[in-house]
RODREN-648814 format. One record per residue: residue in three letters; y, z, x of N, C-alpha, C in turn. Coordinates in steps of 0.02 Angstrom, whole numbers, padded with zeros to 5 digits, always signed. Each point is the difference from the previous one (the first is absolute). Last residue first. Example, Ala and Ser with C-alpha at 12.3 -4.5 7.8 and 13.67 -1.06 7.14 Angstrom:
<rs>
SER-00112+00354+00642+00059+00003+00042+00055+00037-00039 ALA-00286-00004+00015+00059+00000-00045+00060+00000+00045 
</rs>
This chain:
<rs>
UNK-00538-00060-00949+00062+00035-00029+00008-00091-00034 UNK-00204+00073+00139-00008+00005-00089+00062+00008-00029 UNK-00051-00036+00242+00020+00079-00014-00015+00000-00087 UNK-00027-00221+00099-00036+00047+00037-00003+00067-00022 UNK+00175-00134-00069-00064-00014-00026-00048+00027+00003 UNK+00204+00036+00139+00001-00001-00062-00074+00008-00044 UNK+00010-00120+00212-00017+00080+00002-00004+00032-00060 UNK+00058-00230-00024-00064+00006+00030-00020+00082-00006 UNK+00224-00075-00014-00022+00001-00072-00082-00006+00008 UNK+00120+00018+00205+00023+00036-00050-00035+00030-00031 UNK-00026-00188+00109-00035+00054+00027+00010+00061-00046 UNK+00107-00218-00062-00053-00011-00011-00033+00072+00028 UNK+00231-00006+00070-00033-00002-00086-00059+00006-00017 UNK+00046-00084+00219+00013+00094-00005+00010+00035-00065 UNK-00146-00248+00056+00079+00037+00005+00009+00062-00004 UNK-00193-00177+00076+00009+00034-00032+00078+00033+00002 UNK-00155-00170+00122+00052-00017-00035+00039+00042-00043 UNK-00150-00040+00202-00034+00017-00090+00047-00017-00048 UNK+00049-00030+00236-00050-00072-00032-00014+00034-00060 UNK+00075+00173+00132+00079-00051-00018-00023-00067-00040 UNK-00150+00245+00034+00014-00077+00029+00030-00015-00050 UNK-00004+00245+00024-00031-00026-00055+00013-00089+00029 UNK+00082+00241+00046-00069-00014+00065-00039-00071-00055 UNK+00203+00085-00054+00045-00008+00048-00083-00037+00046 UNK+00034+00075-00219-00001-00063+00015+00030-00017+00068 UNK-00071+00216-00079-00041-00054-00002+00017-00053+00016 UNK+00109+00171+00010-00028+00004+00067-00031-00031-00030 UNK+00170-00014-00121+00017-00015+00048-00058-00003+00041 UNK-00037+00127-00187+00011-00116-00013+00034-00026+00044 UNK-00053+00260+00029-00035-00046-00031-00008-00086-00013 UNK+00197+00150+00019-00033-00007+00057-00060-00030+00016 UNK+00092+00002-00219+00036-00029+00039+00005-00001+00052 UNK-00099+00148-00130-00032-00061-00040+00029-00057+00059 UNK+00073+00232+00021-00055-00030+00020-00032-00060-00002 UNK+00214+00057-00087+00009-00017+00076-00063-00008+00036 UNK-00001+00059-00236+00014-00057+00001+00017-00002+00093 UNK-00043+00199-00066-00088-00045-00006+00025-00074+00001 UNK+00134+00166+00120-00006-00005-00058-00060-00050-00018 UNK+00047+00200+00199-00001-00061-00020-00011-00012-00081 UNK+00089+00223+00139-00057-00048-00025+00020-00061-00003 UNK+00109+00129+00191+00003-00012-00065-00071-00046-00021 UNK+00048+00085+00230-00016+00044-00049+00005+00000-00085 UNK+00113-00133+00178-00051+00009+00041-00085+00046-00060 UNK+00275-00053-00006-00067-00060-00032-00065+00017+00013 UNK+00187+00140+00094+00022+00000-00076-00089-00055-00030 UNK+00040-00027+00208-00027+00095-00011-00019-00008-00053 UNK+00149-00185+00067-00093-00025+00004-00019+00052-00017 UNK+00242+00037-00003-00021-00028-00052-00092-00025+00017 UNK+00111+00100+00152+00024+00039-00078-00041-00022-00031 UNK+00022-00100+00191-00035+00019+00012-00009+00038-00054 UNK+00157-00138-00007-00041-00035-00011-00062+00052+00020 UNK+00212+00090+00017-00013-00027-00066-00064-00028-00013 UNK+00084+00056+00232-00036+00054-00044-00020-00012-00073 UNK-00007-00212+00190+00053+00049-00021-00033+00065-00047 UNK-00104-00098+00223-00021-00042-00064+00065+00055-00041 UNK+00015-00069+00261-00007+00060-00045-00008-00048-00076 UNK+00020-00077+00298+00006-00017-00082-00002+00065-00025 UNK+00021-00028+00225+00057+00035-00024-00012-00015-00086 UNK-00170-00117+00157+00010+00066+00011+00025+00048-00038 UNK+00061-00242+00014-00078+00015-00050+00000+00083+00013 UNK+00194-00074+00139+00002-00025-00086-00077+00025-00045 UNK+00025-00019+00219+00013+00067-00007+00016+00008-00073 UNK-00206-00173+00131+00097+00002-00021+00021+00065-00041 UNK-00209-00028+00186+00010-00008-00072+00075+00007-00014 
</rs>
């Protein structure tokens, strides 16, 4: 294995900072938005639907 991959290190900042994330709530809008990602992610490309359209679907769904 090359001594290069070995000698990597992920820097301390960035490790700071995932901790720091690790333990924060979420906001109902970042939910809404994990949400309309994991739908349209399992949703066929032939439906045609947009990441608007899922949205304002869930939206609906919730009575907002």
């Amino acid at each position: 294995m090359d001594s290069n991959v070995l000698e990597m290190r992920t820097r301390q900042d960035l490790l700071d900072a995932l901790a720091k994330c690790a333990y924060r709530k979420l906001t109902a809008s970042e939910i809404l938005e994990q949400r309309v990602s994991w739908v349209y992610s399992c949703v066929s490309r032939e439906n045609g639907l947009t990441r608007d359209q899922i949205r304002e679907l869930l939206l609906q769904r919730e009575g907002r």
